[in-house]
N, C-alpha and C positions, 0 to 999 in steps of 0.2 A: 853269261852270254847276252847279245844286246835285246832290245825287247821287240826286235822287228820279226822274229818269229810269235808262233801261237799253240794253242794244243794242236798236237800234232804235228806239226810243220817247225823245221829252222828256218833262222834266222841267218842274217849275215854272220862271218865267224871268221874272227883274226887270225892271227896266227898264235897269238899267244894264248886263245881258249881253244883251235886247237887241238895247242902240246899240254895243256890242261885237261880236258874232257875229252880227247879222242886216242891217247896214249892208250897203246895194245900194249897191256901186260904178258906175263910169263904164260898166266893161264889161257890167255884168249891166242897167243901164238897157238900153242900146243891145240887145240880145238882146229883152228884155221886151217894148222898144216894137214888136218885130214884128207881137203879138200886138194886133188889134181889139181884139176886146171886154176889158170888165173884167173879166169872169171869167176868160178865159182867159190876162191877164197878170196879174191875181191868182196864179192859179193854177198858172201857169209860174214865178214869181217863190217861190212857197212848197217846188218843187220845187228848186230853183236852192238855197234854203239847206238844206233837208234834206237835198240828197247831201253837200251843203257840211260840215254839221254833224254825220251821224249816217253819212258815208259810205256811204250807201244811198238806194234810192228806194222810198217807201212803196206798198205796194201799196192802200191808201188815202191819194192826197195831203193828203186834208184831214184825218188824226186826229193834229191839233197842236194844242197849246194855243191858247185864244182873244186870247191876250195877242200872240202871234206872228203871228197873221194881220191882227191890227187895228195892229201897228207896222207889216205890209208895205203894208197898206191906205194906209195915213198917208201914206208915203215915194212911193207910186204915185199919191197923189191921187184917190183912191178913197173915195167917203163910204160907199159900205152896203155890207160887207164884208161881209154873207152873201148876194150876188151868186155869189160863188164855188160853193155849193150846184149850181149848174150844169158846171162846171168837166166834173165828174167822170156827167156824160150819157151823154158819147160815150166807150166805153173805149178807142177807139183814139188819142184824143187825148192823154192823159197818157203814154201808151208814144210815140206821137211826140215830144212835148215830150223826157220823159225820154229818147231815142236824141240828139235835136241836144244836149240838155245834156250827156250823154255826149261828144257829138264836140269839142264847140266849149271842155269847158274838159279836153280830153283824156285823158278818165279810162279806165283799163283795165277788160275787163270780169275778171269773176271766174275766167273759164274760161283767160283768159290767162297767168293766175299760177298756176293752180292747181297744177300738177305741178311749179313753185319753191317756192312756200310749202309744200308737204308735204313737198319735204326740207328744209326748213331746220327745220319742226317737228320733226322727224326729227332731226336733229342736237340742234336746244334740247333737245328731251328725254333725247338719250344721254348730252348733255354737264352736263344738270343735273338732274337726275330730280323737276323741279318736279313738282307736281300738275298735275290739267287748269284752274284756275281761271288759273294763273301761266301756262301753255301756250299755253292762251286768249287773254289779256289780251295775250298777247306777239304771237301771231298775227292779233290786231284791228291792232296797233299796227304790224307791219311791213306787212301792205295798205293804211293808209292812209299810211304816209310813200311808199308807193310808185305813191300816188291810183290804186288801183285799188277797184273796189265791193267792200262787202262781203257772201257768201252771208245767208241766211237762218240762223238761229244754227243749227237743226238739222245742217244742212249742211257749220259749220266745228266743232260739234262732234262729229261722225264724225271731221273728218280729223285732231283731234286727239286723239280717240283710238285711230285707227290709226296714227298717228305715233308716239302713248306704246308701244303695243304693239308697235310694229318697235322702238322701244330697246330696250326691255324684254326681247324674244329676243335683240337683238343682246347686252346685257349676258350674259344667263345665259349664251347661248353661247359666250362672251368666257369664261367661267370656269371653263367646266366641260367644255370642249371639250380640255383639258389632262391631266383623270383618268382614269384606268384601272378599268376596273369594279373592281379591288379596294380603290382610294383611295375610291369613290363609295361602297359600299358600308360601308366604317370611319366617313366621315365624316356619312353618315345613322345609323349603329350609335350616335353619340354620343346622337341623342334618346332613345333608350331605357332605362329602367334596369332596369340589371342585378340578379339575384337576391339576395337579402340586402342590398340597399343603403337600403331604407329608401324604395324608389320615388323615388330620386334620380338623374337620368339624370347620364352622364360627361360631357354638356355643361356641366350646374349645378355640378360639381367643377372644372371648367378653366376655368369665369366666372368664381370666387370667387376674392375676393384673398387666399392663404391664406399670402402672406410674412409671416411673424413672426421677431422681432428676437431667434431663441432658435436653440438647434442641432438643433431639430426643426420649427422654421419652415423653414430654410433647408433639411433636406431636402425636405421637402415641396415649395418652392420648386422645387426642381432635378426632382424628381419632375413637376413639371404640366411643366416647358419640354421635358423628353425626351418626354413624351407629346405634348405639340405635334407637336415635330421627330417624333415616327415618323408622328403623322398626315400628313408635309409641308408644317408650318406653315412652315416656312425656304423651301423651295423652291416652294411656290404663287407661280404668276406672276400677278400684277393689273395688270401695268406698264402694259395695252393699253385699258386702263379706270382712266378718269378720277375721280381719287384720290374726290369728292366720292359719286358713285356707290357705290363700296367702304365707305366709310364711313356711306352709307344702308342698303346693306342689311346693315352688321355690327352697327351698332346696333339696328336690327329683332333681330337673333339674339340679340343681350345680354340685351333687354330682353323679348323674346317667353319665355313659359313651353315646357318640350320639347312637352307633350303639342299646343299651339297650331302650335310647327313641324311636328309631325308629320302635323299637318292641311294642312297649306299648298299647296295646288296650284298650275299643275302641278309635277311632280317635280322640273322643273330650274329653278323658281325654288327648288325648298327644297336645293335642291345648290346653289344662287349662295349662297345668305344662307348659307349651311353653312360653303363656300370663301370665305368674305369675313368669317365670322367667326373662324373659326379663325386666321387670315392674322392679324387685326388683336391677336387673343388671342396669336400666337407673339410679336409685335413686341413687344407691352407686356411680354412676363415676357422676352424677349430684354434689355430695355432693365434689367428691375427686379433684373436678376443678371449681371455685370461679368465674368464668369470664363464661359467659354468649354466646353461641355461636349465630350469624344473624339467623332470620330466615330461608336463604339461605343454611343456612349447613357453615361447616367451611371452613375460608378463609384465614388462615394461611400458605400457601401452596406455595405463590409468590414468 
């Protein structure tokens, strides 16, 4: 169908989607004929594709497009399809219709799933630190493989942004649940710069790729990796967070200006992104220098 619809709502609809997704089968006749009047197997019949198609039930059955209600009209043998304008009289009729549509093509209601779908939103998000639109999109799509209704979007956008927010703590606390006030301390110390330096914090020094192919590139070189390692760039553990994660928020670090990290609340997101870039900053210059510094720190300096 085209994409000028939304949750909830249709879109425009040809005629050849339709004889595609609005085709009333054997079973949904048999259901339909239960209903008297035209309007009300009209109007049973419009509900019947709407949960079908938008996995929901409209809190106004009738605000679908005119082209949809007059193919249902067709198929029912229905000549004045704004018959249906009554449908919606009695409000306890449409929540009746919608409970046996419920029963008969056994669909879950929302409350049944709900405390499954907010952990598995909950893992999607620890495991891939999508935005909420990917979270979203992911959580419409595993309620209806699993033909359950779906809330009203306010509703599953809360629990997707409490699900973002428990990875979210789970991460930081993944990573910083490891330092010592005095590593947390060094490692936030890098936003800052230090006096005489030109207002250039020791993070912007140990981002920059300052290997050159001279005998003062390579100390230099040697110089950022022992600074690493005293920070605990070697021995920061990330193992328990899922490499994807580590690599979002170290690129955030790379890429963020200090004065920007220094803003960043709260505190132990700017200690995550801190611990995760520092980690990925040791790996890279670990990797860009082949020789092995003492445990001592380096001793090239005589």
């Amino acid at each position: 169908m085209t994409d000028e619809g939304g949750y909830g709502r249709f879109g425009a609809l040809s005629r050849v989607e339709l004889e595609r997704f609005f085709y009333l089968d054997d079973e949904d006749r048999k259901l339909i004929a239960g209903r008297r009047r035209d309007y009300n197997r009209l109007g049973f019949a419009l509900q019947v594709v709407t949960v079908r198609q938008l996995g929901m039930f409209l809190a106004d059955p009738l605000d679908v497009p005119s082209e949809l209600l007059d193919y249902l009209a067709e198929q029912l043998g229905i000549e004045d399809s704004s018959c249906v304008k009554q449908y919606t009289e009695r409000e306890k009729t449409k929540l009746e219709h919608a409970w046996e549509i419920q029963r008969e093509y056994a669909l879950a209601s929302y409350g049944e799933v709900e405390a499954e779908l907010a952990a598995w939103v909950a893992d999607q998000a620890w495991a891939t630190g999508d935005g909420p639109k990917a979270v979203f999109a992911g959580a419409v799509d595993w309620l209806r493989k699993r033909q359950a209704l779906l809330p009203g979007p306010r509703t599953l956008e809360r629990l997707v942004t409490d699900g973002r927010q428990t990875a979210d703590q789970r991460l930081w606390n993944a990573l910083i649940d490891q330092l010592t006030a005095g590593s947390a301390s060094a490692l936030l110390g890098l936003l800052d710069a230090p006096e005489g330096k030109r207002h250039v914090s020791e993070l912007e020094r140990l981002r920059k790729g300052v290997f050159r192919t001279s005998s003062r590139g390579m100390l230099d070189a040697l110089d950022r990796l022992a600074d690493l390692i005293a920070l605990g760039g070697q021995s920061l553990d990330v193992s328990m967070v899922p490499q994807r994660r580590v690599i979002g928020l170290a690129t955030y670090g790379l890429s963020s200006k200090a004065p920007a990290l220094r803003r960043l609340e709260p505190r132990r997101n700017r200690l995550a992104v801190m611990v995760a870039t520092v980690k990925v900053l040791s790996g890279r210059a670990s990797k860009s220098w082949p020789v092995a510094l003492p445990r001592s720190g380096c001793s090239c300096h005589g």
